[in-house]
C-alpha positions as CSV (number, residue, x, y, z in Angstrom):
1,X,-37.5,-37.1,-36.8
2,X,-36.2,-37.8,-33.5
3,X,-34.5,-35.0,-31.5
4,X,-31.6,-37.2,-30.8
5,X,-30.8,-37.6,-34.3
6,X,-30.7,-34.3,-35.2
7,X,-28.4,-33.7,-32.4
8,X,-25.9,-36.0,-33.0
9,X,-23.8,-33.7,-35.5
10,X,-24.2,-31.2,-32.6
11,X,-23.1,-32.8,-30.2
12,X,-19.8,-34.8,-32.6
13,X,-19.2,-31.1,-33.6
14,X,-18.9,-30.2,-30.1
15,X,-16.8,-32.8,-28.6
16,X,-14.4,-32.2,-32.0
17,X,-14.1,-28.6,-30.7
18,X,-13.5,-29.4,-26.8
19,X,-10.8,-31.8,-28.1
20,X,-9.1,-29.1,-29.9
21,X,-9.4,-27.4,-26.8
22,X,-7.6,-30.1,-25.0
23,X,-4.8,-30.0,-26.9
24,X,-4.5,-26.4,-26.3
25,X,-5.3,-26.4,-22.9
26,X,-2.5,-29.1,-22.7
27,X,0.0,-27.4,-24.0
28,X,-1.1,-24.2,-21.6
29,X,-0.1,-27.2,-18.9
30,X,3.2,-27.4,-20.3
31,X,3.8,-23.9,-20.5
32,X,2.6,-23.6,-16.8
33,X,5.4,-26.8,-16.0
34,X,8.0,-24.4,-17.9
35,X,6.6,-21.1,-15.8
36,X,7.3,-22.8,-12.4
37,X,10.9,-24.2,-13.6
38,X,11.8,-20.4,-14.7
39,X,10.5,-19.3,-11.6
40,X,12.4,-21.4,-9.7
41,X,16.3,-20.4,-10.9
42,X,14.5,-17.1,-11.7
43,X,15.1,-16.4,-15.0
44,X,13.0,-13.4,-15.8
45,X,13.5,-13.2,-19.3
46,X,12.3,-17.1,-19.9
47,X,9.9,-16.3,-17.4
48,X,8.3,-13.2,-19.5
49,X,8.4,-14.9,-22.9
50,X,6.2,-18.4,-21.4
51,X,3.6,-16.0,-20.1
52,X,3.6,-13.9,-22.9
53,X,3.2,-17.4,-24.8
54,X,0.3,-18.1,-22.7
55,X,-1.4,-15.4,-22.4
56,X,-1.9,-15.6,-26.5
57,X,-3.1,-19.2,-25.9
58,X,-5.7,-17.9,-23.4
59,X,-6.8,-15.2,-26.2
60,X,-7.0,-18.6,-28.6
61,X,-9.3,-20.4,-26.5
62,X,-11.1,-17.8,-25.2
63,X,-12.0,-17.2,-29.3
64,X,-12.9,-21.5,-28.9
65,X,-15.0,-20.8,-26.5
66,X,-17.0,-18.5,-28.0
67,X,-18.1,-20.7,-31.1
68,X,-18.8,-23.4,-29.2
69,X,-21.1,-21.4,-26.6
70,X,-24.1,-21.2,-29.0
71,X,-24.4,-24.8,-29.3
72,X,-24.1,-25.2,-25.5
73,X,-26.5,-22.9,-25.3
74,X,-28.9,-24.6,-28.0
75,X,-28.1,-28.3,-26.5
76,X,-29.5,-26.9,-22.7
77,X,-32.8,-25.0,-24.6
78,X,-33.4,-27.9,-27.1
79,X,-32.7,-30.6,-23.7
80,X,-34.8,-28.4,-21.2
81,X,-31.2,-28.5,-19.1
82,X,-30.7,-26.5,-16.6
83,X,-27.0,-26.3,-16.3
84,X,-24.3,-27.9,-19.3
85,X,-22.8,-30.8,-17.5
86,X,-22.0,-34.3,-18.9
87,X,-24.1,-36.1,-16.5
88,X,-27.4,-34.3,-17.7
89,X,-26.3,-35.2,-21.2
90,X,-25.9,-38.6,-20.9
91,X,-28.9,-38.8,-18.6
92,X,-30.8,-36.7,-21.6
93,X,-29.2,-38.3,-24.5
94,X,-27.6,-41.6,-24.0
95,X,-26.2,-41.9,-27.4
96,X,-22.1,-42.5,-28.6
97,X,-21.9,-39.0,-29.5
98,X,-22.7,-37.9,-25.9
99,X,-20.4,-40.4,-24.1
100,X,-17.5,-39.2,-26.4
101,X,-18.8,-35.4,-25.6
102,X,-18.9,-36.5,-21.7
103,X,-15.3,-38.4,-22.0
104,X,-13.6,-34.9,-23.6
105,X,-14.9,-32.8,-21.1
106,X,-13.8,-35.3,-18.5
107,X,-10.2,-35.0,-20.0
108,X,-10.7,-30.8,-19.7
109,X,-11.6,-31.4,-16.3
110,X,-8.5,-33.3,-15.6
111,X,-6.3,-30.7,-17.6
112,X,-7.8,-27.6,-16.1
113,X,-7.5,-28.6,-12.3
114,X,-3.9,-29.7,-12.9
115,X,-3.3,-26.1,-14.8
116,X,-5.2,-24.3,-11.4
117,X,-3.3,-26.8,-9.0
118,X,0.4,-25.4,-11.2
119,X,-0.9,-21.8,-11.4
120,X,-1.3,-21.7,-7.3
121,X,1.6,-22.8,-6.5
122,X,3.3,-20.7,-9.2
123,X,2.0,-17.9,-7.8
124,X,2.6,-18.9,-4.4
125,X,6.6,-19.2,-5.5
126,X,6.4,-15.7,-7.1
127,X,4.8,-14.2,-3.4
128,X,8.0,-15.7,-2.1
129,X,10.2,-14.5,-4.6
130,X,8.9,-11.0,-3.7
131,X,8.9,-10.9,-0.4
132,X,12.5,-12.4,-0.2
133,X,13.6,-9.0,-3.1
134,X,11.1,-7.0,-0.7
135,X,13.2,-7.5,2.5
136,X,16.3,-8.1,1.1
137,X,15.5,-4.5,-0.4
138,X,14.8,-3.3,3.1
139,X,18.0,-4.4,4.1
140,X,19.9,-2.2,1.3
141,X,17.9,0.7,2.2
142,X,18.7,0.7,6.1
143,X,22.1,0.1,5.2
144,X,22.2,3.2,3.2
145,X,19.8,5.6,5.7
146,X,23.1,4.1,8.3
147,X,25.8,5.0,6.1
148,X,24.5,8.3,5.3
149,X,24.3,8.8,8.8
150,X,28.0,8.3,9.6
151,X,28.6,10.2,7.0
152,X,31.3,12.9,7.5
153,X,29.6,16.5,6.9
154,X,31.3,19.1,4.7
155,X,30.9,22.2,6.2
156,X,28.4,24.9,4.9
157,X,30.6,27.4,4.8
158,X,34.0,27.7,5.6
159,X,34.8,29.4,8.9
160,X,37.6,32.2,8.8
161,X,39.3,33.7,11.6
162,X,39.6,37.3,11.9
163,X,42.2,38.9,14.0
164,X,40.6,42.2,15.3
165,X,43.9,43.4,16.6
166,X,45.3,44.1,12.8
């Protein structure tokens, strides 16, 4: 039997579990759209919840991952490949099951560099955010070392006079 035939369910089972991840990793796009907008009229709270939200969604696909990485692993032994891309599929197994593999992890591509490109600037905004709370802190703090300062002293102890004369 030929070896592409036997890996066409692979390869269908495959690109069914990279779409799944797709429409997880989309929605981790929308959550990182969401991130940015709460960063930007800095509501914490909204803030906290959509990375708490993503940060189960990463757990999800990270458990994705996982099942699909023994097949990966299988295609590049069974294909002599030396690295998992779609080009050295399609070159190795020119079949429809491969170009709807190759067009899925095109789509990840797309969705992962747009979440990266989000998540930069994201953090970028948050860098700002804290160096703006970090001076503005400074600012609270010199006032207060100033006003302490100025401050009028009570005295230690209270002086008395005494008359020597009684």
């Amino acid at each position: 039997m030929n070896t592409n035939k036997l890996l066409v369910p692979v390869l269908q089972s495959m690109a069914d579990g990279y779409k799944r991840q797709l429409v997880k990793y989309q929605v981790m796009l929308k959550l990182a759209e969401k991130q940015k907008e709460y960063e930007e009229v800095e509501n914490m709270v909204k803030l906290e919840e959509v990375i708490l939200a993503r940060q189960v969604l990463i757990e999800k696909l990270e458990e994705m991952n996982n099942k699909l990485k023994p097949l990966r692993d299988d295609v590049i032994n069974i294909l002599g490949l030396k690295e998992f891309s779609s080009t050295a599929l399609l070159e190795a197994v020119p079949i429809e099951a491969t170009r709807d593999l190759a067009e899925t992890l095109s789509q990840l591509g797309e969705v992962l560099y747009a979440i990266k490109e989000l998540d930069q600037a994201n953090e970028n905004l948050l860098r700002k955010k804290l160096s703006q709370v970090n001076t503005k802190l400074d600012v609270v703090q010199q006032k207060n070392l100033v006003q302490k300062a100025y401050k009028k002293k009570n005295p230690e102890s209270i002086s008395e006079y005494i008359d020597k004369n009684k």
